[in-house]
C-alpha beads as a LAMMPS data file, in Angstrom:
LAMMPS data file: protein, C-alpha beads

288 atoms
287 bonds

1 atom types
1 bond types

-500.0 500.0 xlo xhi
-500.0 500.0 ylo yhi
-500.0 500.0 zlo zhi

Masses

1 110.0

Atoms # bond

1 1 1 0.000 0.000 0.000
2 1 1 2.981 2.394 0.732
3 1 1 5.042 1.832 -2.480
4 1 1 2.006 1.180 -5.092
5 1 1 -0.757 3.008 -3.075
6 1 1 1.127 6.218 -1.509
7 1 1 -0.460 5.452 1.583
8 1 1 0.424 4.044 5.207
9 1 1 -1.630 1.066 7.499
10 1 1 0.144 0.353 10.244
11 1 1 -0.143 -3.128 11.709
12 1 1 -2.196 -2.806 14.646
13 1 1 -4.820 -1.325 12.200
14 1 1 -4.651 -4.496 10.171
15 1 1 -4.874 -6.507 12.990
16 1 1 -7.921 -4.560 14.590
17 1 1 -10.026 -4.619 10.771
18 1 1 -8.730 -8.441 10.013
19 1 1 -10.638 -9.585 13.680
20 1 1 -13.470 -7.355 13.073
21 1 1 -13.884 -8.202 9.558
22 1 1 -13.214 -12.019 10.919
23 1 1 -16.321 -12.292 13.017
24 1 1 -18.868 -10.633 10.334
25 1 1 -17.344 -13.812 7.986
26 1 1 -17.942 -16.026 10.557
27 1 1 -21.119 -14.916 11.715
28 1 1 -22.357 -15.583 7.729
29 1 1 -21.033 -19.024 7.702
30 1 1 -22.459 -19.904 11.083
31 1 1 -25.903 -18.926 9.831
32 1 1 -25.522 -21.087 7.319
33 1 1 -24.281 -23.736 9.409
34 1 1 -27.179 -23.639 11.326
35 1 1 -30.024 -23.607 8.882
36 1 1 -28.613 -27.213 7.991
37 1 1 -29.024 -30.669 10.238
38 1 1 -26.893 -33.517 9.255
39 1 1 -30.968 -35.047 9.308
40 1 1 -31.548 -33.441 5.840
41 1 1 -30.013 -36.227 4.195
42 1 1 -31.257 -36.024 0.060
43 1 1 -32.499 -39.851 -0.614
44 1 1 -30.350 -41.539 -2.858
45 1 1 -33.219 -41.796 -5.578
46 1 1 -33.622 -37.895 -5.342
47 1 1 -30.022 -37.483 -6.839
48 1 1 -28.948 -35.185 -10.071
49 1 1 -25.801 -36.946 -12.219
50 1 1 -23.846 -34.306 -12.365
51 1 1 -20.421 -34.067 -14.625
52 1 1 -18.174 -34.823 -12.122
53 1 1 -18.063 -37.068 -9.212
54 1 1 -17.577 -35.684 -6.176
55 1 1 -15.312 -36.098 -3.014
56 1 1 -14.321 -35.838 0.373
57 1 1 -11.552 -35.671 2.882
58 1 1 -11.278 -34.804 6.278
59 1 1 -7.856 -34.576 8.856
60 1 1 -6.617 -32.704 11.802
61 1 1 -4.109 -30.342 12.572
62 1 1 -2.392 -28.270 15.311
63 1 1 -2.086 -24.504 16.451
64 1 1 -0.953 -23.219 19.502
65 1 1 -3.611 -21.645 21.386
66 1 1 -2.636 -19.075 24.172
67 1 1 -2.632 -20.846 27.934
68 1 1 -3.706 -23.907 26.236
69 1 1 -0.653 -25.031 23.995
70 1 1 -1.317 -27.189 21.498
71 1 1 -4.783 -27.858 20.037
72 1 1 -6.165 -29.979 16.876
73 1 1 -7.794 -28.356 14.308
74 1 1 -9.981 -30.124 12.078
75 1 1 -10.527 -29.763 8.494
76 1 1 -12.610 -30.746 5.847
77 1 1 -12.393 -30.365 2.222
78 1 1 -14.621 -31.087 -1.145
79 1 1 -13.883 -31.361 -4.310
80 1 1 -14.492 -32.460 -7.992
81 1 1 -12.960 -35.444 -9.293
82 1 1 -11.459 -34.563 -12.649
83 1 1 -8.853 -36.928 -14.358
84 1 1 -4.988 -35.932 -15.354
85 1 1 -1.870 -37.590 -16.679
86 1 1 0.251 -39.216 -14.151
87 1 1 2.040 -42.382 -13.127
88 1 1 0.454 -45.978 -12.490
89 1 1 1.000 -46.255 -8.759
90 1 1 2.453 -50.218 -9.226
91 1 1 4.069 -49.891 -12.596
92 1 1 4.811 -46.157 -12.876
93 1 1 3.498 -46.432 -16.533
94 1 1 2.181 -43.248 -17.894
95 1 1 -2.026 -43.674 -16.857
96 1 1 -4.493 -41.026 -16.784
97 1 1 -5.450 -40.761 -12.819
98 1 1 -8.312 -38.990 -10.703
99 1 1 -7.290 -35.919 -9.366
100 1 1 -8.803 -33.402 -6.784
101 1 1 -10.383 -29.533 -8.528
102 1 1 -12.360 -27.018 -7.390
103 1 1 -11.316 -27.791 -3.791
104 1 1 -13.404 -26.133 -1.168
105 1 1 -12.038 -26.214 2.512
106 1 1 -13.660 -25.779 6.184
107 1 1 -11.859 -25.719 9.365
108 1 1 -13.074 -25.799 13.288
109 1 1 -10.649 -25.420 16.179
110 1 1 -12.711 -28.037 18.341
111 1 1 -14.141 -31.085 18.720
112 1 1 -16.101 -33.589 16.531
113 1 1 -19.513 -31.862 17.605
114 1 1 -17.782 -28.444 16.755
115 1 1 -16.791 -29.532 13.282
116 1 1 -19.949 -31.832 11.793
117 1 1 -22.099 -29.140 11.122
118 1 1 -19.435 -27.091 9.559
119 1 1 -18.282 -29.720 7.378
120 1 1 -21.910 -30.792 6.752
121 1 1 -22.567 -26.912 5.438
122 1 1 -19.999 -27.251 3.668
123 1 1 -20.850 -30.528 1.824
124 1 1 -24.166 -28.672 1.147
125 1 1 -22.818 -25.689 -0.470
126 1 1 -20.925 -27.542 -2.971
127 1 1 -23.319 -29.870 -4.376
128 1 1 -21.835 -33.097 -2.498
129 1 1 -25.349 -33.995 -1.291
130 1 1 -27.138 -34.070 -4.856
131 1 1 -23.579 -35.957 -6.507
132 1 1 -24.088 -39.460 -8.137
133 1 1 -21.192 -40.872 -6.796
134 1 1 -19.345 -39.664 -3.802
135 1 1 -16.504 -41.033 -1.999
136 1 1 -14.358 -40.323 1.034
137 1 1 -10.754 -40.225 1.381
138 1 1 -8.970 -40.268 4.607
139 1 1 -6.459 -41.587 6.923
140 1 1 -7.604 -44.569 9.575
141 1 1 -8.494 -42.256 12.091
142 1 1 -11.563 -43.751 13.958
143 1 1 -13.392 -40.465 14.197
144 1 1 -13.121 -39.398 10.618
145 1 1 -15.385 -42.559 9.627
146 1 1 -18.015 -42.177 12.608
147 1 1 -18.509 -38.644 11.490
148 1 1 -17.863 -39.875 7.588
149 1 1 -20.687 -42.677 8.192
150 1 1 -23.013 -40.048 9.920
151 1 1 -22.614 -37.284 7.076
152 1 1 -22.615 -39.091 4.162
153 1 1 -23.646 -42.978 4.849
154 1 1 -24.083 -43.778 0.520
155 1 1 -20.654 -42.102 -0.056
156 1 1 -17.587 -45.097 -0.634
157 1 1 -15.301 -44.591 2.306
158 1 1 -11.400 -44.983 1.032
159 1 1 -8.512 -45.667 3.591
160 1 1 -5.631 -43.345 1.601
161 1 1 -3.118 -45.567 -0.230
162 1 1 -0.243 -43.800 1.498
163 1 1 -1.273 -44.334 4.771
164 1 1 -2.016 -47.877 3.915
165 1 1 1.532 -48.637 2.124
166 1 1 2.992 -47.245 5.490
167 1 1 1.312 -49.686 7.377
168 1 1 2.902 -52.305 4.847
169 1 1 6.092 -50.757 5.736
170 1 1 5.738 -51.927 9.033
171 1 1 4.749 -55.135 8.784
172 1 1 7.296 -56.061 6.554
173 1 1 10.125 -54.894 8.795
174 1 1 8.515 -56.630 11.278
175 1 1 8.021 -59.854 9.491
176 1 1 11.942 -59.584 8.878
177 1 1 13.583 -57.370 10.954
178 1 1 16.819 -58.480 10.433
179 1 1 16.865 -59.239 6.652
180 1 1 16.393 -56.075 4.708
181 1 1 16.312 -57.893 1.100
182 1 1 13.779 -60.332 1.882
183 1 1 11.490 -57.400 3.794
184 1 1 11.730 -55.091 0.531
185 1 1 10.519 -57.924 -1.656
186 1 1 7.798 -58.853 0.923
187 1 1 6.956 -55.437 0.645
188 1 1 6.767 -55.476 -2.828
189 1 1 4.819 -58.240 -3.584
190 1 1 2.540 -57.305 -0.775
191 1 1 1.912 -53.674 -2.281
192 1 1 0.489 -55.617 -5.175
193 1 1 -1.781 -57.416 -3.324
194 1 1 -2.842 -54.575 -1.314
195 1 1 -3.662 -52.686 -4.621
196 1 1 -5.619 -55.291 -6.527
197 1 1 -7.758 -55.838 -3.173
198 1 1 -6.436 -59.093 -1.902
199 1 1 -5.703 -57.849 1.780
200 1 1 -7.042 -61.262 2.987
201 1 1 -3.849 -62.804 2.015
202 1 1 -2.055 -59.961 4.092
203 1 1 -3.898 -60.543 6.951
204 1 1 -3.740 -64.313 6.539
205 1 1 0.668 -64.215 6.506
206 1 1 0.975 -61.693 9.666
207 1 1 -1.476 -63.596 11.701
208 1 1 0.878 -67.044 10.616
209 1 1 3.571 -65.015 11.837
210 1 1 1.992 -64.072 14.977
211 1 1 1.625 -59.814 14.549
212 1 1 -2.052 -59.509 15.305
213 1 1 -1.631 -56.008 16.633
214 1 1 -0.534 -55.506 12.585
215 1 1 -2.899 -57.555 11.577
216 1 1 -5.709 -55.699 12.939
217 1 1 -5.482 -52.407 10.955
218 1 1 -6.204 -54.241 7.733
219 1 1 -9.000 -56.159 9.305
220 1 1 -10.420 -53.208 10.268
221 1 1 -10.178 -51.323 7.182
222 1 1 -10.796 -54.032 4.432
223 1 1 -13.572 -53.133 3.199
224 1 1 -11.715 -49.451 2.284
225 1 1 -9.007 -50.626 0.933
226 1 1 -10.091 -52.298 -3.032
227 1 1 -7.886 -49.672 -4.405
228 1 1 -8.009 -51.006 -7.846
229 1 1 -11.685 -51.283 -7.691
230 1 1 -11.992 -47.394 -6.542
231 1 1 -9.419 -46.752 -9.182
232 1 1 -11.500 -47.962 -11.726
233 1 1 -14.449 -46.368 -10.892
234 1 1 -12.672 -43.019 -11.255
235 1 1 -11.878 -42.742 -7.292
236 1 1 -9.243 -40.347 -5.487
237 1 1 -7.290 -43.062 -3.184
238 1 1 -5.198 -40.543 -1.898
239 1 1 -5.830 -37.925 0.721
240 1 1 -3.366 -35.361 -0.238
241 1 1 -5.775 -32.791 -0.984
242 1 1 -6.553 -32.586 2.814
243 1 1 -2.882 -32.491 3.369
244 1 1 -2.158 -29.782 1.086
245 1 1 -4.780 -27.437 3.301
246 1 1 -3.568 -28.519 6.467
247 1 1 -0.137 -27.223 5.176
248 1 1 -1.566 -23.797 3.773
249 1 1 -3.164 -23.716 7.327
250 1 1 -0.437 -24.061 9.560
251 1 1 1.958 -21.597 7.004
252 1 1 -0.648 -19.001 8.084
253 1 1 -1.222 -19.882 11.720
254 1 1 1.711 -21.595 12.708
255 1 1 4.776 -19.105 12.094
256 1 1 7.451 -18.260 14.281
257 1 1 6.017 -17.732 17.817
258 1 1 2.572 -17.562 16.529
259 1 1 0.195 -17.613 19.580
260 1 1 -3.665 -17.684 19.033
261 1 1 -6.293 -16.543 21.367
262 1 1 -9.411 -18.966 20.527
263 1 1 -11.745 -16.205 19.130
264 1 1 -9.005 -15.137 16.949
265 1 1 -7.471 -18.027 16.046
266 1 1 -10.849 -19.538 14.596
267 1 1 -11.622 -15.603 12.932
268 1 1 -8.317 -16.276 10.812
269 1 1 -9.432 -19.950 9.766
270 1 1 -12.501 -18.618 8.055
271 1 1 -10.929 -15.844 6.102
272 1 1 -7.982 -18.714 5.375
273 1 1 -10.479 -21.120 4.274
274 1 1 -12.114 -18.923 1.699
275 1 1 -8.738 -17.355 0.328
276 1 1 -7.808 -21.441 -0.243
277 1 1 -10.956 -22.102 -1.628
278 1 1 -11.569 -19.141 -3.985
279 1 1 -14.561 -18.327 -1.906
280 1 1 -13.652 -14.853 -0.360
281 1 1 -15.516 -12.462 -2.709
282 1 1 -18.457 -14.491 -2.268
283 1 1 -17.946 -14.594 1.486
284 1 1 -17.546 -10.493 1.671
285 1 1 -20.130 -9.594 -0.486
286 1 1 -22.478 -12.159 2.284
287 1 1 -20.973 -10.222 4.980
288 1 1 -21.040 -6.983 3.822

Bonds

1 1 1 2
2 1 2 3
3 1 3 4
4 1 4 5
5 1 5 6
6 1 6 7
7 1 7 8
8 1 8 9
9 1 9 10
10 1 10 11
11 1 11 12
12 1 12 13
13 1 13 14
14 1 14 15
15 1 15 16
16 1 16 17
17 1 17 18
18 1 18 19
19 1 19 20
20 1 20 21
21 1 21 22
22 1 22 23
23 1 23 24
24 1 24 25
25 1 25 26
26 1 26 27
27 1 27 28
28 1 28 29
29 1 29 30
30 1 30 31
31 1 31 32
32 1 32 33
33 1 33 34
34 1 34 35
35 1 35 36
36 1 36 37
37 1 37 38
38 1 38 39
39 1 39 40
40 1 40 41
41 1 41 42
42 1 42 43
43 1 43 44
44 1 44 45
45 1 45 46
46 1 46 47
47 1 47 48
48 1 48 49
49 1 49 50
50 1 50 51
51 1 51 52
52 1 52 53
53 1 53 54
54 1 54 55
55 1 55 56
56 1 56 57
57 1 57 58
58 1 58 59
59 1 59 60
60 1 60 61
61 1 61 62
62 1 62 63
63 1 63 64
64 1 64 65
65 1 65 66
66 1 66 67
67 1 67 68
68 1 68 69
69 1 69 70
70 1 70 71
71 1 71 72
72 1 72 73
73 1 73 74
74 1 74 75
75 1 75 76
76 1 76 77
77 1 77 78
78 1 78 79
79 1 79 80
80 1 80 81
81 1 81 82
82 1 82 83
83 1 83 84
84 1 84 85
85 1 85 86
86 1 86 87
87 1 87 88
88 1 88 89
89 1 89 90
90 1 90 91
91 1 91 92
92 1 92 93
93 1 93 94
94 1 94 95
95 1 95 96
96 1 96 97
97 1 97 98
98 1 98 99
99 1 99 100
100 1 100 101
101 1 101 102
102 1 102 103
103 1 103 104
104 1 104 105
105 1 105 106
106 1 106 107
107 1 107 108
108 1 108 109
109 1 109 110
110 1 110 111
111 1 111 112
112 1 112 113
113 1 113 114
114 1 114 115
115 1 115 116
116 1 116 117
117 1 117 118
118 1 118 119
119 1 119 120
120 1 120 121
121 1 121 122
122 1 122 123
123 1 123 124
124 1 124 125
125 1 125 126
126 1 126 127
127 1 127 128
128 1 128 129
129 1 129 130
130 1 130 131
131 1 131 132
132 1 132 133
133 1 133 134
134 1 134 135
135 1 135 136
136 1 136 137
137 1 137 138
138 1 138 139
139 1 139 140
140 1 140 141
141 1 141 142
142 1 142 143
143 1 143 144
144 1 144 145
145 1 145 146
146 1 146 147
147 1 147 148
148 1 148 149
149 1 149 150
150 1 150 151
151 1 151 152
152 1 152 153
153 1 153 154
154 1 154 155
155 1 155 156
156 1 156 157
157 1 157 158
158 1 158 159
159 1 159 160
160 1 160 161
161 1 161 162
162 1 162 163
163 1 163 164
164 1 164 165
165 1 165 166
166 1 166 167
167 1 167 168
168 1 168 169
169 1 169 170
170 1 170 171
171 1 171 172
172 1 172 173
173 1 173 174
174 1 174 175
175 1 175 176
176 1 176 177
177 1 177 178
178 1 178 179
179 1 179 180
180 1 180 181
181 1 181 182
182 1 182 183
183 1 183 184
184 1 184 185
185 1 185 186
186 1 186 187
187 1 187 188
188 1 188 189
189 1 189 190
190 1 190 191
191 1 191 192
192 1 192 193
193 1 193 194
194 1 194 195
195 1 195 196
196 1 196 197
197 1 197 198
198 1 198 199
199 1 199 200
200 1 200 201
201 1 201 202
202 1 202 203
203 1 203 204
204 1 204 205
205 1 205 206
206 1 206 207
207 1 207 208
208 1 208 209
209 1 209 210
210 1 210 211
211 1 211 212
212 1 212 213
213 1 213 214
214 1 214 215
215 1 215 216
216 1 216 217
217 1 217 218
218 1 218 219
219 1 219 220
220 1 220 221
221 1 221 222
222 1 222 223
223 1 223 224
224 1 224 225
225 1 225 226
226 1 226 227
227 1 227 228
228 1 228 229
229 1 229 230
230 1 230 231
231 1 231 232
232 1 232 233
233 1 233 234
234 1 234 235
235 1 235 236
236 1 236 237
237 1 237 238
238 1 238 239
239 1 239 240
240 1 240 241
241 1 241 242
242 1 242 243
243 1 243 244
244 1 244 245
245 1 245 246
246 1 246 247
247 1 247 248
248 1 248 249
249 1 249 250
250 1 250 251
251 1 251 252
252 1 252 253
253 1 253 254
254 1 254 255
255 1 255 256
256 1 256 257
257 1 257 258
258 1 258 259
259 1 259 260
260 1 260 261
261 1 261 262
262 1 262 263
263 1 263 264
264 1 264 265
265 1 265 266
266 1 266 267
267 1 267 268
268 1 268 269
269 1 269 270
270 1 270 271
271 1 271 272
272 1 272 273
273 1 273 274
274 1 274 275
275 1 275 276
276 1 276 277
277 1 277 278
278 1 278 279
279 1 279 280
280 1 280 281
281 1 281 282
282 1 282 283
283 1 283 284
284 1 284 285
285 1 285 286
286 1 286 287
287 1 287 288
């Protein structure tokens, strides 16, 4: 503003509009949020195809909150599913892959209760509700599919692939901890298997080997784990467009000796999530 504008804002004056131009945003969006039930489910046979399926994904992070320390912040994104060129994830042959657009992010400093009917308004706004085919796409965090199951029960719930071949990780080392060759080609072959949807066999060889504490992640997330199945179907089996935000969220909130007051801290995550999502204008002109 000084160099281009020929005028002077100091700081404190930035600060001071930002928070009171923070709680007029958020006041808007928690109108919104509260003209909308997670009840209001649209029946499946009520449904619109629309051009692009549609998805989810949902993850926490942390900011330090004044006399509190660190708290988890939960965020939710959705998004089109488009397609793009990229790599085949076993054979790294060129492959034309589902890919996040249009992303659209919420985020709640709180709990569970705190963050549903934001990411339910959210869902809502963007058409997720009236979609075809919906899917979502998250780590195995056990609250993530409670809320997932209560939001959106007809949408296909995806364990991300990353998260999943980490897991693999593990379990191979484990199977050979002291034989590095033979745990890489375990690995390998068990990647495979884990892609084309024949976890059974996984499960099968680390309960033989007597690892039921590994065993028990991919009984419990089987059924989300047919990767080749949701590949087909034009699923996103990767979570990193949740990832992304909650790195755009912490470069904003999480600098240097960054210390948040509540109120303030959760004023900055609404004007953050609309500057990420391309929503800002719309949220203003709401506002103003």
């Amino acid at each position: 503003m000084k160099r281009v504008g020929g005028r002077t804002i100091s700081t404190t004056n930035i600060w001071r509009e930002t928070q009171q131009r923070g709680a007029r945003l958020q006041a808007v969006l928690e109108q919104k949020r509260a003209a909308l039930r997670p009840e209001q489910i649209v029946p499946t046979n009520a449904r619109q195809d629309h051009h692009h399926p549609k998805g989810v994904s949902i993850d926490g992070g942390m900011v330090h909150v004044r006399g509190e320390g660190w708290k988890e912040f939960k965020t939710g994104v959705v998004y089109d599913i488009g397609v793009r060129p990229g790599q085949d994830v076993l054979t790294g042959e060129p492959d034309d892959l589902p890919c996040a657009e249009h992303s659209h992010y919420t985020a709640i400093l709180g709990d569970v209760t705190c963050f549903a009917p934001a990411m339910w308004e959210l869902a809502a706004a963007h058409d997720l509700l009236s979609a075809a085919q919906t899917s979502v796409t998250a780590d195995g965090a056990e609250w993530i599919w409670n809320l997932s199951t209560d939001l959106f029960p007809d949408s296909v719930q995806i364990v991300d692939w990353y998260h999943a071949t980490q897991h693999l990780a593990q379990a191979a080392q484990a199977l050979f901890p002291e034989a590095e060759p033979q745990a890489t080609t375990w690995y390998r072959q068990a990647r495979d298997l884990l892609f084309r949807g024949q976890v059974w066999r996984i499960i099968q060889t680390l309960h033989q080997a007597e690892l039921p504490g590994l065993a028990h992640y991919f009984e419990q997330h089987q059924r989300r784990m047919f990767y080749h199945q949701f590949r087909e179907e034009g699923r996103l089996i990767g979570s990193g467009s949740v990832e992304s935000g909650i790195k755009q969220f912490k470069a904003r909130l999480c600098g240097p000796g960054m210390r948040w007051s509540r109120p303030r801290v959760q004023r900055m995550m609404v004007i953050r999530s609309a500057v990420m999502s391309d929503d800002f204008e719309a949220l203003w002109a709401a506002a103003a």
